[in-house]
N, C-alpha and C positions, 0 to 999 in steps of 0.2 A: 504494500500500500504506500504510496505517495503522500507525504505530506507539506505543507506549504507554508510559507506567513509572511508577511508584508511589514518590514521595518524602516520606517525613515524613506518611504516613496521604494523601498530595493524590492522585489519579490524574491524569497529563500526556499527554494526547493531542497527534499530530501528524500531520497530511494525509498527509503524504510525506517521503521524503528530504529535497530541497531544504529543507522546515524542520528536518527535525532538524540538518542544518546547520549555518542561520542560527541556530536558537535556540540550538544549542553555543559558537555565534562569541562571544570575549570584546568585551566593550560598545566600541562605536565609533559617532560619528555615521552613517555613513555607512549604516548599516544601519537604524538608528534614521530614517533619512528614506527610506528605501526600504520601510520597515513592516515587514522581514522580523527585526528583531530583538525576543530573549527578551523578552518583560514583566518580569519579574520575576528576580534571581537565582536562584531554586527552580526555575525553569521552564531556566533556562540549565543547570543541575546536571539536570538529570531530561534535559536533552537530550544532556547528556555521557553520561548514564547508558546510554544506549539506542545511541549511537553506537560507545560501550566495544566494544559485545557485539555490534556489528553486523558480518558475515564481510567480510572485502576484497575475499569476491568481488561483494558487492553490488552494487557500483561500475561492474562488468561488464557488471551486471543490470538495471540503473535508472540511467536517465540525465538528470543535471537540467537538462539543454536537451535537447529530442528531434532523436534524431537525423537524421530526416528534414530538420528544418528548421535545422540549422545545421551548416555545415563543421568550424566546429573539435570537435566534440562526435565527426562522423564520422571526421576524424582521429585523435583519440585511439584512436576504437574500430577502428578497422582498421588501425591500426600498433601496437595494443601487442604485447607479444612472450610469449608466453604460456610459454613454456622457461624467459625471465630471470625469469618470477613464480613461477615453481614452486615456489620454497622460501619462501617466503612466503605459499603460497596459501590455506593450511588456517588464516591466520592471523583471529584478530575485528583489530578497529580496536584494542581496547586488548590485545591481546597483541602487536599489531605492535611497537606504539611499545617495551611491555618489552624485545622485541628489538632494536629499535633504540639502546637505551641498556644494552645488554650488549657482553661485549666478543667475539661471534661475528659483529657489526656494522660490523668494521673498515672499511679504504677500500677493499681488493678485492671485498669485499665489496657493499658499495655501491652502487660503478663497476657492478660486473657486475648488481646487481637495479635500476638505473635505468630501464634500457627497458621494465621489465617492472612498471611504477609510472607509474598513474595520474594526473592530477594531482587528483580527487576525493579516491584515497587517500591522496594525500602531504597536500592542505589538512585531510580530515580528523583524520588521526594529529596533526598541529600542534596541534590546538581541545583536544587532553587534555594537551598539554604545556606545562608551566611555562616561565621565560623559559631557565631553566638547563639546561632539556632541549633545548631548540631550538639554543642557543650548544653542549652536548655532542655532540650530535649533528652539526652540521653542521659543527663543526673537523673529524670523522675524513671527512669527505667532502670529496676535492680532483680540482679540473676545473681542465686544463693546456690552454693554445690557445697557439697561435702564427700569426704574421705577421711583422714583425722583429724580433722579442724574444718570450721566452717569460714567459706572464703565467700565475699560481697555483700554484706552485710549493711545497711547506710550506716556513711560515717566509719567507713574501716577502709585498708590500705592492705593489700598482702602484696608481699618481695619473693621474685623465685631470685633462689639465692643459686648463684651461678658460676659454680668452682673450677672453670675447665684448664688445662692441664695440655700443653701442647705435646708430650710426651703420654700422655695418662696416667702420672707416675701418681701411686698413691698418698704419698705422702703429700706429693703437692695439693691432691685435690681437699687432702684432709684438713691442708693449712688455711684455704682459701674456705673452706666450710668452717672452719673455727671462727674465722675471720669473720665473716658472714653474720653467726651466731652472735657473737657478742657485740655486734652493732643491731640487734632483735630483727634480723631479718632470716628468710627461710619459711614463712608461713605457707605461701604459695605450694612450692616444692622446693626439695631440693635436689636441682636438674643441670647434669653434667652432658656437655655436648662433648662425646670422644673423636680423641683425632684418629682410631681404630675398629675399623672393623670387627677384629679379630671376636670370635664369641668366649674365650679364656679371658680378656683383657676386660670385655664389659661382665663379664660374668664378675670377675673381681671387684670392678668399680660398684657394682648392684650388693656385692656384699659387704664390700665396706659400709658405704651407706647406710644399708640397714643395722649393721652393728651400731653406729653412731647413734641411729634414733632408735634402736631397741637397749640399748645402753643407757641411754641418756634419756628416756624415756618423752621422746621429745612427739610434742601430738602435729606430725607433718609427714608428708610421703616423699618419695625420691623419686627419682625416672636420671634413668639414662639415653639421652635425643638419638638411638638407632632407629637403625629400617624396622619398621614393622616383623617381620619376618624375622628379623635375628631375637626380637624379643618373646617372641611365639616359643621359637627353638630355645630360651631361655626359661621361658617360664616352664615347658614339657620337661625339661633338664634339673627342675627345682629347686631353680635360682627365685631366691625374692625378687617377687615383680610386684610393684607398687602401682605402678600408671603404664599404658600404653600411648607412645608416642608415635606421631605422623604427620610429615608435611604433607600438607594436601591443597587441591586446586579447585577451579572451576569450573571446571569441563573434561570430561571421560580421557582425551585426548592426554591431556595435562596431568591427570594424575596415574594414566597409564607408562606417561617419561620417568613416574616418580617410581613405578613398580607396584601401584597400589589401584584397588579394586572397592568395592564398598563390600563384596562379598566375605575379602581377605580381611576388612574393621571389620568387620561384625565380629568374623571366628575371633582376632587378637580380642577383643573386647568380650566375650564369650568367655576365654581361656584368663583374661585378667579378674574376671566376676568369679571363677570358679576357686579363685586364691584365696578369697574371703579376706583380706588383708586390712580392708577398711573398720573403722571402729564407731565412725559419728554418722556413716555413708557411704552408697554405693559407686559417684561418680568415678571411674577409673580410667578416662582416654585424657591424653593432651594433644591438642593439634595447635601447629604453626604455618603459615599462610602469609600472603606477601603480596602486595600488588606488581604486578612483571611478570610474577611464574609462568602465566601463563603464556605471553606472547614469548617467553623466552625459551619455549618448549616447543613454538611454532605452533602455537595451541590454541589460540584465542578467537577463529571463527570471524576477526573484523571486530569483533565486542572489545567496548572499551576496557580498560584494564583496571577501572574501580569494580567496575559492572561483575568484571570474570572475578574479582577478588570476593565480591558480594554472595556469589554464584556455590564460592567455598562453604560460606556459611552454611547457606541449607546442608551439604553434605556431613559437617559436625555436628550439625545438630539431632542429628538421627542417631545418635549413640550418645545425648547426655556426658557429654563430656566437663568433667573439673574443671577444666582450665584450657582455652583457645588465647591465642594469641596472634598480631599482626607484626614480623619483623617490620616495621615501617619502612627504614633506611636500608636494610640489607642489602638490597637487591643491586642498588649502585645508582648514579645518576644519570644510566641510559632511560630510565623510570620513573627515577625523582631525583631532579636535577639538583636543589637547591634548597634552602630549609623553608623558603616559606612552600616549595611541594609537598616535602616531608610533613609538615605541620598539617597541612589543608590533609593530607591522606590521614593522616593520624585520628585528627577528627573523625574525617569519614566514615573508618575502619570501624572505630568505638561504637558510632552512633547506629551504624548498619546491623553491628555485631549485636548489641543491647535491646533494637527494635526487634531483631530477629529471635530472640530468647536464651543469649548467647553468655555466659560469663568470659566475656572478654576480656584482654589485657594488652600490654602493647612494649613492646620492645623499642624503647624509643632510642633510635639511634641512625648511624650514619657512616660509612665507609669515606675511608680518608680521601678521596679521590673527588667525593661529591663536594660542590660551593657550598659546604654547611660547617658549622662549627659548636661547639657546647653552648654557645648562649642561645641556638636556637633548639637544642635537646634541652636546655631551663626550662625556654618558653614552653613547648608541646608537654614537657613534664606534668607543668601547672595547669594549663590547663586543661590537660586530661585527669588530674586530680580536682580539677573544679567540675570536671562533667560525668565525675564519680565511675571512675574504672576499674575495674575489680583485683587486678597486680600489674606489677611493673616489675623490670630485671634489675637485679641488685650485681654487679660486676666488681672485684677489687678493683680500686682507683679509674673504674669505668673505660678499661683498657683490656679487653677483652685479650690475652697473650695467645690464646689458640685461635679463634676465630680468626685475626686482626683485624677488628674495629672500635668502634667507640659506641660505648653505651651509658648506661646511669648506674651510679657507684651506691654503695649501700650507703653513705653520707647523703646523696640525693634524695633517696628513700625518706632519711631522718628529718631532711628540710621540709619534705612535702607534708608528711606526716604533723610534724611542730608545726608549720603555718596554717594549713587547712582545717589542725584538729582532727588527724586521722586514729584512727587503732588498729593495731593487727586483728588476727584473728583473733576470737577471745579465748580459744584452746591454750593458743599458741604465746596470747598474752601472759595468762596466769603461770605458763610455764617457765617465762623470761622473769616473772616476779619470784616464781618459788626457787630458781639459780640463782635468784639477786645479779642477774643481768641489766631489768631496769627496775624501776621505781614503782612505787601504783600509780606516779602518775604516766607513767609507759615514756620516762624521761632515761637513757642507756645511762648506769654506774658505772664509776673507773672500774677497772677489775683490780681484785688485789692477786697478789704474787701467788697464793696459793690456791685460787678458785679451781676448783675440782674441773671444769671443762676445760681450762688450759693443762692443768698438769694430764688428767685422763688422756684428754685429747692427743696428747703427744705425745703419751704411753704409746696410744693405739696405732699412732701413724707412723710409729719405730719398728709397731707388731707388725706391722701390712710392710715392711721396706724391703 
């Protein structure tokens, strides 16, 4: 279908949905190397325009990957919930969003219209919102998961505490987890991305881990960021498996680059529920996602690349997952060029992720390469602590040594925390008071020379050397 609109005497034609789209999408590389972005600002406004007035139920009606040919397209379509969309139904694109920043938008509200929300419709409504609309919006929306501690909570902050280890040497990661702890972070998880495949190496790392928080009796889960498949063959092998992790995409295409299936989540998520591990709750998947993956897989169908990132959600959301998250910056500046793209995607991400039913979180960060610097990883910080996010990465000195990039230090944590008036998780709170890690008012104590998690700690990391 062809659509039109007349801005400033120009007439704007467009093929189809998928462009009005992209040409709505605010300027990012990432789209600009895909060919599917606006020419011109007038061309981006005349796509907003057309988008405003177009029904929600469009969405329903027009699919911009056909469904035939891709799974995640047919899961959307055959799971949405057509009851929870009801009161939304009669809605265009730009009356939605009015609703959405009214106050008959509350969190019951929400909750209850998420299933019944697209992720076409939710990326759309985002493309006519300002950054302030997206932070209003997605604070009244809160997603609660549990496992050993309960993470999103209003008015709470959880840190995946992030020990990784360019080598995987144990003791390293034991030090950056100690490290972690004693600045009260770790609520999230505590999630080590290994520079090895090998199934000995992560088998280790998973045992460690668990000694640490069965030791220390610390109410938080672990995961170690493998394939899929290597943690399957871990958990059969029984190895403590805490969470199942998986980067995942937007399109069949896209997560077939990655080796993964929604058949092959189900079994890992299957096999991680059969561990019984959890104590407050069942949620046991973490997914991570990334605006780029897809076109960089050659994946992306012409669909702009907020749209295919949005596309991820509905797929995590079909396994109730603990913890999702959006590498923002990862991907590099062929994608997001600069910090105010990073920022603007950030938003996005959160806002799409939280309409969608999602307990999102966001890895806010940046690759040395891209026109960004920490004072725009400040900004996106804070404000995704103003638009109430459910975690954020805690990095020593926010220097990622394995990965090599830059992320948020578990000091950044402590800032957002102190300014906003955040709290961890309240498991995980009470637990940093009964160590005399912080205070009751969840303010970090010096440590003294002999506190049992430093000396323990280093026992153990001697044991594993």
């Amino acid at each position: 279908m062809t659509y039109r609109s007349t801005l400033a005497g120009e007439v704007h034609r467009f093929d189809d949905l998928k462009q009005v789209m992209a040409c709505a999408s605010p300027a990012r590389s990432g789209d600009q190397l895909a060919g599917v972005a606006a020419a011109t600002a007038q061309q981006r406004m005349a796509a907003r325009h057309v988008l405003a007035d177009l029904p929600l139920k469009v969405f329903l009606q027009e699919a911009l990957v056909p469904y035939e040919d891709d799974n995640i397209t047919r899961l959307i379509i055959d799971t949405h919930d057509a009851a929870a969309f009801a009161p939304v139904s009669h809605l265009t694109v730009g009356a939605f969003r009015d609703w959405l920043l009214g106050d008959g938008a509350d969190t019951d509200a929400l909750a209850a219209l998420a299933p019944g929300l697209t992720p076409e419709m939710v990326a759309a409504v985002s493309k006519l919102m300002r950054n302030q609309d997206l932070i209003a919006v997605a604070r009244k929306a809160r997603v609660v998961t549990r496992f050993r501690n309960t993470i999103g909570l209003p008015g709470h902050l959880a840190v995946r505490l992030q020990p990784n280890h360019p080598t995987d040497d144990l003791r390293g990661v034991a030090a950056s987890t100690l490290d972690g702890l004693m600045y009260g972070a770790g609520d999230a998880v505590i999630g080590v991305n290994p520079a090895s495949d090998s199934l000995p190496v992560l088998a280790g790392l998973l045992r460690m881990l668990d000694e640490v928080i069965q030791r220390f009796e610390i109410p938080t889960q672990s995961c170690v960021l493998t394939h899929v498949t290597n943690t399957l063959q871990l958990a059969e092998a029984g190895v403590p498996v805490d969470l199942v992790f998986q980067s995942i995409g937007g399109t069949e295409k896209t997560n077939r680059s990655f080796g993964v299936t929604p058949e092959l989540l189900a079994e890992a998520q299957a096999a991680a529920l059969a561990q019984q591990r959890g104590t407050v709750g069942s949620n046991v998947m973490y997914f991570e996602t990334g605006q780029g993956s897809a076109l960089s897989a050659n994946a992306n169908f012409g669909v702009d690349q907020q749209t295919c990132e949005v596309r991820a959600y509905a797929l995590a959301r079909r396994y109730n997952p603990l913890l999702i998250n959006t590498v923002v910056g990862f991907i590099g500046p062929e994608y997001l060029y600069d910090g105010k793209q990073i920022i603007r995607a950030g938003l996005e991400d959160h806002f799409c992720g939280k309409l969608l039913g999602l307990p999102i979180g966001c890895d806010v960060c940046y690759t040395n390469h891209a026109e960004a610097d920490q004072d725009d990883m400040d900004t996106l910080l804070v404000l995704l602590g103003a638009a109430g996010i459910n975690f954020v990465i805690g990095v020593p000195g926010a220097d990622d040594v394995m990965l090599n990039y830059q992320s948020t230090s578990f000091h950044d944590a402590l800032f957002l925390r102190e300014t906003l008036g955040l709290k961890r998780a309240p498991e995980f709170e009470a637990w940093l008071q009964r160590m005399q890690i912080t205070d009751r008012a969840g303010q970090v104590l010096p440590p003294s020379a002999n506190h049992r998690l430093l000396s323990d700690m280093g026992a153990l990391a001697l044991g594993h050397g």
